[in-house]
C-alpha positions in Angstrom: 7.8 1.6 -8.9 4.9 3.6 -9.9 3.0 6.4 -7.5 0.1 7.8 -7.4 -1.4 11.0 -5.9 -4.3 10.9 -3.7 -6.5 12.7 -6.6 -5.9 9.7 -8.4 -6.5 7.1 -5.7 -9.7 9.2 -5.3 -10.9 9.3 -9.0 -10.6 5.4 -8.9 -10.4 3.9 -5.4 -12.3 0.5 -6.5 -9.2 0.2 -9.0 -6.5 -1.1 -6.6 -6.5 -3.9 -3.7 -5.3 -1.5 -0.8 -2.4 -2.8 1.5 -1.4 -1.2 4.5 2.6 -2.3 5.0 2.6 -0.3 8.4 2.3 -3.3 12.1 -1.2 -4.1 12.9 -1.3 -1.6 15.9 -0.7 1.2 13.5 -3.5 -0.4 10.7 -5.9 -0.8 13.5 -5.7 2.8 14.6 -7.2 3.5 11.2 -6.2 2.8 7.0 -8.1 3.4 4.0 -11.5 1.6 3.4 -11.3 -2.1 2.3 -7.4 -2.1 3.1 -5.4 -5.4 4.3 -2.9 -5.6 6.5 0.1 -7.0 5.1 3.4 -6.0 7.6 6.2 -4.8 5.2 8.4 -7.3 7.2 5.8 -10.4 6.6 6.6 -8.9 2.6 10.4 -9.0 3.2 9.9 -12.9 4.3 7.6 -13.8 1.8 4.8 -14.5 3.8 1.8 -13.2 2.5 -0.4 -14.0 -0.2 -1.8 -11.6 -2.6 -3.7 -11.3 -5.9 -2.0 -10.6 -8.8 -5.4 -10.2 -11.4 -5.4 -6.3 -10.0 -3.1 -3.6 -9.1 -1.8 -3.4 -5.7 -1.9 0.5 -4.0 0.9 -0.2 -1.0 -0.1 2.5 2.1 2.0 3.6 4.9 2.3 6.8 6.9 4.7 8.3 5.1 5.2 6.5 1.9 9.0 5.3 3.2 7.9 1.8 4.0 5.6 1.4 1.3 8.3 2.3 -0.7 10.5 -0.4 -0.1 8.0 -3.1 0.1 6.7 -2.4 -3.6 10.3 -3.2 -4.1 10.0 -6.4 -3.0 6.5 -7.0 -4.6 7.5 -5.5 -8.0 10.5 -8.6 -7.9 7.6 -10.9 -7.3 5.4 -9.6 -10.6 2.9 -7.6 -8.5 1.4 -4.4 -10.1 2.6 -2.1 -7.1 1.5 1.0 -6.5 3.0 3.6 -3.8 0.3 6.3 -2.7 2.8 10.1 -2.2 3.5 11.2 0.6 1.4 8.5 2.7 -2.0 7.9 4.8 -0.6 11.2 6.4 -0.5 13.6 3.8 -4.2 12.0 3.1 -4.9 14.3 6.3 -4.1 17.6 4.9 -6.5 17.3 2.1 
């Protein structure tokens, strides 16, 4: 699995298809701009659907869940990204 800091999300943010992992009462309390909601247990089940033309920057709010679903998406032949230290350390910057 690959990561990526935030300077590098921020050089390039068009770059990658941004997808929250955290439950949609977390995502709707706020994400990044343009991100999808895609539960990390709707991931574990298979039960999304995803493009696999561009690279895939997985967000959570500490990078633990996001983690473990580009796991599951990496075994699937996505281009996952994890973004360190998650949407929280985004705060601090």
């Amino acid at each position: 699995m690959k990561r990526i800091d935030w300077a590098a999300y921020r050089a390039d943010p068009d770059r990658f298809l941004v997808v929250d992992v955290r439950d949609p009462e977390r995502f709707r309390e706020g994400s990044l701009p343009g991100a999808v909601n895609v539960p990390l247990e709707a991931i574990a089940q298979k039960r999304y659907q995803l493009p696999k033309d561009r690279p895939l920057l997985l967000v959570c709010q500490l990078g633990q869940k996001s983690s473990l679903a580009a796991l599951y998406l990496e075994a699937d032949g996505y281009q996952a990204y994890v973004l360190e230290g998650g949407l929280g350390n985004g705060n601090r910057m």
